[in-house]
Steps between C-alpha positions, in 0.01 A plus 500: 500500500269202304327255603764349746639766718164688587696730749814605597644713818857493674531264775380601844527470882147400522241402186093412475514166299147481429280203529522228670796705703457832644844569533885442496783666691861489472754576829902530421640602804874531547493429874817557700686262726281405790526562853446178786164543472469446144366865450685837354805598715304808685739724372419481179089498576284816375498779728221575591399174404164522226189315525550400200767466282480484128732711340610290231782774411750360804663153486265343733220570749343413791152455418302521851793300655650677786820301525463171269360639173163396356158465611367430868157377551227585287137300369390406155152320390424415126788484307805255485917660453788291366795675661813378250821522672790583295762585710514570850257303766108573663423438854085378535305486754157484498113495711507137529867496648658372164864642453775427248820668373518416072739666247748508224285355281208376692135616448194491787136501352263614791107487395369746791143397446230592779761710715886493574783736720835377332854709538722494233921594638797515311783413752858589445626121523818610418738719799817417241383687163201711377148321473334561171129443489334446165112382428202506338113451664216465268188555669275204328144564497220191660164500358176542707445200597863450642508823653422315895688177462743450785868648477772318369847525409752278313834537454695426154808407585811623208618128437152380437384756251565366149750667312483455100850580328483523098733670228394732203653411119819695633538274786431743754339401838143616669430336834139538592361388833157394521317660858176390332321360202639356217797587248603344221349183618666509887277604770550668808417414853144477617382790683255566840200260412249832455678698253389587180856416359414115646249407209749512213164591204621880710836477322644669809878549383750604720871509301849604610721486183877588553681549138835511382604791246307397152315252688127505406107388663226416370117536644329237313092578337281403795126675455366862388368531846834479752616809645884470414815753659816507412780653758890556367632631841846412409710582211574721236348479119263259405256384211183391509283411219677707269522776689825685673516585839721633819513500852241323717205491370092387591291319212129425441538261279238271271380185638448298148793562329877378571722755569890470485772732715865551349711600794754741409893541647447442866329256680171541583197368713149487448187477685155357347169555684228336283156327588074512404334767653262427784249736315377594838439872645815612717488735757832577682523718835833494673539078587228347410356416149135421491218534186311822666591779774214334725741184541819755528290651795442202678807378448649777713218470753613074513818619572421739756363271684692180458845610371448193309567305735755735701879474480734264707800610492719745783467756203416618184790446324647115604839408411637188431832388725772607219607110499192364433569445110195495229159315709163516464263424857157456350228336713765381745685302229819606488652508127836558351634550159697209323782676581618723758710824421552859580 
């Protein structure tokens, strides 16, 4: 395609991003009205239930939830994910007995480090209408020496995450929020103190950009080095740098040159994944990200023995009460967002 777009595919479910991420995921779930317990009336459950459930060609899915969607309890070591809550709401809970409920907007950046169980639920909040889920997690890599820091999580809350609004020559309107690094001269919210993204010489960008029909975005020139994706997961025709283009759509796109998206006749959104690689060896076995299968090995043996640190809660899957509204408990401080709302 040039010297800009360096690759194109269609849009997927889930994508490698390449250094200093490993990878990025994308749930839409149409979830329907929810019963009292904030889980899938059980006549409308699988029967038989699956193990697992992606089959990305229904409206929603269950994942290894058995009556609240999602994911009950299960370790990671090695890596960091930024779980980026569009729509819908996540229920955490975690080793170290840290639990929140964040959504609609909100986005939770959880460096595993050394060894960490954490569940990941999607209650049905709502018993009045359906309960659509939509979010992306980026698995974000940690070099060696961060690899056995202690776990950590942080929650951005939606009304604290900048938000930069600007208009093209046609007065059309792009709204980009900032989850981290800098745009256009606004920068984003710090993240957990060990993550690569927290030195900002890594140029770890992560942009949501909603635009209006003809509305455009630019990615400015940062270095010949950054490992720069593009993701139009919403919308209809688009171009970019020249180029024509349809339906949802991934880009590899060049790090030292600016690079300019027309949006076409429907609104559109946009996700950016961008940083410096870590230029470190990865090997990846199941949950745990470490530099050579002899660490992968004894990171299942650690958890074998020490569950990292075993797991508090009545069960695997812990629910918040479905009043509770958006909260964060981490290290026994209880935190809430600006505002409350459902």
């Amino acid at each position: 395609m040039g010297k800009t777009i360096l690759e194109v595919n269609d849009f997927r479910f889930q994508e490698e991003v390449g250094d200093p991420f490993l990878v990025r995921m994308h749930h839409l779930d149409y979830y329907p009205r929810g019963n009292e317990n904030q889980g899938v009336p059980k006549e409308l459950l699988p029967d038989p239930q699956p193990k697992e459930d992606f089959d990305l060609s229904k409206d929603w899915r269950m994942y290894y939830g058995k009556e609240v969607p999602g994911f009950p309890a299960h370790p990671h070591r090695g890596f960091e994910t930024v779980t980026i809550v569009l729509q819908g709401y996540v229920d955490h809970g975690d080793s170290a007995g840290q639990s929140g409920r964040y959504g609609m907007g909100d986005v939770q950046w959880m460096t595993a480090g050394k060894g960490m169980q954490h569940s990941e639920m999607f209650p049905l909040v709502h018993e009045d209408k359906e309960n659509t889920l939509e979010l992306f997690q980026v698995w974000l890599n940690l070099p060696k020496r961060s690899k056995f820091v202690e776990p950590n999580y942080k929650m951005l809350w939606e009304e604290e995450i900048p938000e930069l609004i600007s208009k093209n020559d046609h007065g059309k309107v792009t709204k980009t929020r900032i989850i981290s690094g800098s745009y256009k001269n606004t920068r984003g919210p710090k993240p957990t103190p060990d993550s690569w993204a927290n030195n900002p010489e890594n140029h770890v960008g992560i942009y949501i950009s909603n635009l209006e029909p003809k509305a455009s975005f630019t990615l400015p020139k940062v270095s010949n080095t950054l490992n720069r994706r593009l993701y139009y997961f919403e919308g209809e025709d688009f171009i970019l740098d020249g180029n024509d283009f349809n339906g949802k759509k991934s880009f590899k796109l060049s790090g030292d040159e600016e690079i300019t998206l027309l949006n076409g006749n429907k609104k559109a959104r946009l996700l950016v994944l961008e940083g410096e690689p870590i230029n470190e060896p990865v090997v990846s076995y199941g949950p745990f990200v470490m530099n050579t299968m002899e660490e992968i090995q004894q990171a299942y043996d650690d958890y074998q023995e020490t569950q990292f640190g075993g797991w508090p809660w009545e069960t695997t899957y812990p629910v918040s009460p479905i009043d509770i509204g958006r909260y964060a408990k981490i290290e026994e401080k209880d935190t809430r967002p600006p505002s409350k709302f459902f």
